[in-house]
N, C-alpha and C positions, 0 to 999 in steps of 0.2 A: 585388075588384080595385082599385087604385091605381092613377089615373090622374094625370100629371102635363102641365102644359103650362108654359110662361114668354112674356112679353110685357111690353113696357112699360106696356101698358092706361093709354096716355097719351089723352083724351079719349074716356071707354068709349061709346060705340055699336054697333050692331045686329051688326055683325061678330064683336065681342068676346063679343057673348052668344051668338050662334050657335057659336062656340067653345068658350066654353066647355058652351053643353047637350049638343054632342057630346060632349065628354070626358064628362058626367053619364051618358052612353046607353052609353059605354063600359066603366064600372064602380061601386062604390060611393061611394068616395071621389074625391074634386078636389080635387087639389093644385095650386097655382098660386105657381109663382115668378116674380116683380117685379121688375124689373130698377131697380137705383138709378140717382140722375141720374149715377152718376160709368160704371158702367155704359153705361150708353145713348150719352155721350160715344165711346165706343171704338168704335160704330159706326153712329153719327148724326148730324147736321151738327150739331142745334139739342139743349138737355135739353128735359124733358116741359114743359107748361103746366102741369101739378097735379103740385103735388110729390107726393112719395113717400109720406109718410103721410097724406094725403087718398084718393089713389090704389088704397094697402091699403083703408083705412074703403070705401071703394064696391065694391072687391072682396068686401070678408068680409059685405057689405052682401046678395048675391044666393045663391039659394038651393040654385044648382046647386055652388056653390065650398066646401069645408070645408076648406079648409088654404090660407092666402096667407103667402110664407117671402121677405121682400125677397133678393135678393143683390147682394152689394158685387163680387164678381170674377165675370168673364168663366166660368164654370167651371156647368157644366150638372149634369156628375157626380156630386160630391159630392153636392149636393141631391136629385137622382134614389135614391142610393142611403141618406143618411138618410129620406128618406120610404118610401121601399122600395115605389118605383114598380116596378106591373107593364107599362104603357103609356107609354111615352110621345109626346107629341102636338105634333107641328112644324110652322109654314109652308114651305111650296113655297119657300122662299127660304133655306131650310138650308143648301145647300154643301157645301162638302166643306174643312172650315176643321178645323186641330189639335180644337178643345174640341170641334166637333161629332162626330169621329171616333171620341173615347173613350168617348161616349153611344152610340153604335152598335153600337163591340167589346162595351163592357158589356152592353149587351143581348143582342146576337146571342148572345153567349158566355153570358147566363143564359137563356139561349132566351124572352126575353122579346121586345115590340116598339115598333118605332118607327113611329108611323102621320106620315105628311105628307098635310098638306093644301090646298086653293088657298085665294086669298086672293080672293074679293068686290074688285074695283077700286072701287065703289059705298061701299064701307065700308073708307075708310084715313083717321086719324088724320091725315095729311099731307095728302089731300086737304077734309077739315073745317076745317083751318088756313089753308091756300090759300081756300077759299071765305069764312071769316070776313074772311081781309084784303081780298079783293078787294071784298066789299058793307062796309066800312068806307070802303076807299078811295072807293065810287061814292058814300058816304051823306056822306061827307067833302067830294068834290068836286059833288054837291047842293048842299049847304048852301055854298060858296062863290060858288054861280052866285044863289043867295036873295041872299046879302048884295048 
């Protein structure tokens, strides 16, 4: 079994690995599509802190992952069906948007599936960001009260 997920695996911690070992408990193969920074622009304020081919390298880095496939367009499909995903594996925050729809006819219609999952609040990329700037700021405005 072919299991596929996508993410920006923009700052990878605990959440991303618990991601992906699921996918791993799922089937044989983990395939993991990467969203590019031009990507992630179409639906994120900021791009990642680690660009895109660091990003890959610490992906293909762990042991659960055997396939990492960046993609340049919005489009889930395609990639699902060259890897020749039997699973695939989404956040609670899927929607109900045009690209996610075609991933779902496709599957339903191969009688394959689409598993969602929740997201850990404990483990967001966005919140690891937020926490660096804010203990910059406090170690920033420290060191102005030293001077």
């Amino acid at each position: 079994m072919i299991v596929y997920t996508v993410g920006t695996f923009d700052l990878l911690h605990v959440g991303h690995l618990a991601l992906l070992k699921y996918c791993a408990s799922l089937g044989n193969t983990v395939a993991v599509g990467i969203a590019s920074d031009e990507v992630v622009k179409l639906y994120k304020p900021n791009i990642p802190v680690i660009p895109l081919e660091q990003r890959i390298e610490m992906l293909q880095a762990l042991r659960c992952v055997n396939i990492v496939l960046p993609y340049h367009e919005l489009d889930y499909l395609s990639v699902c069906q060259k890897v020749k995903a039997d699973i695939f594996v989404i956040g609670e925050d899927w929607g109900r948007k045009p690209h996610n729809q075609d991933v779902e006819n496709y599957f339903n219609v191969q009688g394959k599936r689409v598993v969602q999952i929740k997201y850990n609040p404990r483990t967001s990329s966005t919140k690891i960001k937020q926490n660096v700037i804010a203990q910059f700021q406090r170690d920033k405005h420290m060191a102005q009260e030293i001077e």
